[in-house]
C-alpha positions in Angstrom: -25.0 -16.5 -15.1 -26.6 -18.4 -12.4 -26.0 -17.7 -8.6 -24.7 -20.9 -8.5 -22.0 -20.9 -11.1 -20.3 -17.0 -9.4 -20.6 -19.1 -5.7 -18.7 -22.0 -7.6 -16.4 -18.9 -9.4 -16.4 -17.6 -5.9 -15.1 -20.7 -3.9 -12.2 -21.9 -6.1 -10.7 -18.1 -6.3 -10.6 -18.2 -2.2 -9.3 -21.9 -2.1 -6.7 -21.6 -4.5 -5.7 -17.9 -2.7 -5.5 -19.9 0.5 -2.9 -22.4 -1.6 -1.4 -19.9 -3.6 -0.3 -18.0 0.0 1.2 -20.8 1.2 3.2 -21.5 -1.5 4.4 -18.1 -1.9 5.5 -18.1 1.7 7.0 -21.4 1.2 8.6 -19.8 -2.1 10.1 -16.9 -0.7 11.4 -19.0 2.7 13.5 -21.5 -0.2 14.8 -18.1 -2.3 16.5 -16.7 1.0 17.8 -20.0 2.1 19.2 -20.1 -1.3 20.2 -16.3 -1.6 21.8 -16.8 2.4 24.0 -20.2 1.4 25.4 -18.2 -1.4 24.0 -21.0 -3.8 25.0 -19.8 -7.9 22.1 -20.3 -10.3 23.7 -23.2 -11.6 23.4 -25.2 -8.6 20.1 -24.3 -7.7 19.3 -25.7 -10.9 21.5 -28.8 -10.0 19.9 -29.4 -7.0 16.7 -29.1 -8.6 17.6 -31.5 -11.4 15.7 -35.1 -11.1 13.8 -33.5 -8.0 10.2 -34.8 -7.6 9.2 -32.8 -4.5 10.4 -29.6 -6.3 8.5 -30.4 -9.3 5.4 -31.5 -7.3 5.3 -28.1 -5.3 5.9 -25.8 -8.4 3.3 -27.8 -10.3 1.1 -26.9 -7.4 2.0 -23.3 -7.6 1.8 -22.9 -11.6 -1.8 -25.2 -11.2 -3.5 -22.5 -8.0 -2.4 -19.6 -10.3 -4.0 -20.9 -13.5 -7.1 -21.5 -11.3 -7.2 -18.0 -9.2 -6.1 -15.6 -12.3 -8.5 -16.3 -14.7 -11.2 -15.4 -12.0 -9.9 -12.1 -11.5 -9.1 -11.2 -14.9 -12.8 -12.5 -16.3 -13.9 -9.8 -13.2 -12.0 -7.4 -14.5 -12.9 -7.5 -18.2 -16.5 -7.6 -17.1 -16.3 -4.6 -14.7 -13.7 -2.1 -16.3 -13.5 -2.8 -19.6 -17.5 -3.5 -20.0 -16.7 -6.8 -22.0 -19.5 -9.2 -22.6 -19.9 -12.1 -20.0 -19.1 -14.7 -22.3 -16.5 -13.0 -24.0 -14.9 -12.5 -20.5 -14.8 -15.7 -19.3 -13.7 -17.2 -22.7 -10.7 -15.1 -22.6 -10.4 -15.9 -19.1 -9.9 -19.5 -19.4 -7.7 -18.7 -22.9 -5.3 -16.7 -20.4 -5.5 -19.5 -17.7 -4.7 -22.9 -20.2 -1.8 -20.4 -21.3 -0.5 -19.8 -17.6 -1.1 -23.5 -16.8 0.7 -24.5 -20.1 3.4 -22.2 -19.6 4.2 -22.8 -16.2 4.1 -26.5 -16.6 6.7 -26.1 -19.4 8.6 -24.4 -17.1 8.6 -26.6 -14.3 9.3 -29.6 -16.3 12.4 -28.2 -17.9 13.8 -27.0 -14.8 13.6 -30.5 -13.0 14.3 -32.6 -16.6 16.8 -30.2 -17.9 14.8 -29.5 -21.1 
């Protein structure tokens, strides 16, 4: 693998760490809120309905974790489990369409209703 390609590997697991702590923070500030009004699951998921900004920030969220995981888990295979490059990153990228996919699903049936 070129130098360039692990600096490019390198770069978008440090920018999407950067996003993924914000929206952690951000995550965790809306769950107390939430938890401190004494909100019920079902109207968190009624305010949540129809929302675009919800569904814009989780889509965010579910999109920096499909980037920064696969990075780390294409590391690991390599490193600990002495998989073969390509086989690592293959996987890698497997595990991250899966998050991305999943996530996504999730997102939109919490904000459609699905």
């Amino acid at each position: 693998m070129s130098a360039a390609a692990e600096a490019k590997r390198w770069y978008w697991q440090r920018i999407s760490a950067m996003v993924l702590a914000l929206c952690v923070v951000a995550h965790i500030a809306i769950m107390i809120y939430a938890v401190r009004g004494g909100l019920s699951a079902a109207e968190i998921l009624g305010r949540t309905r129809g929302s675009v900004p919800f569904a814009v920030f989780y889509s965010v969220f579910v999109l920096a974790c499909a980037v920064h995981v696969p990075i780390g888990v294409a590391r690991i295979a390599e490193e600990w489990l002495r998989f073969d490059r390509v086989l690592a990153l293959a996987l890698a990228r497997l595990f991250g369409i899966t998050i991305a996919f999943l996530g996504l699903r999730a997102v939109v049936a919490v904000v459609a209703g699905a």
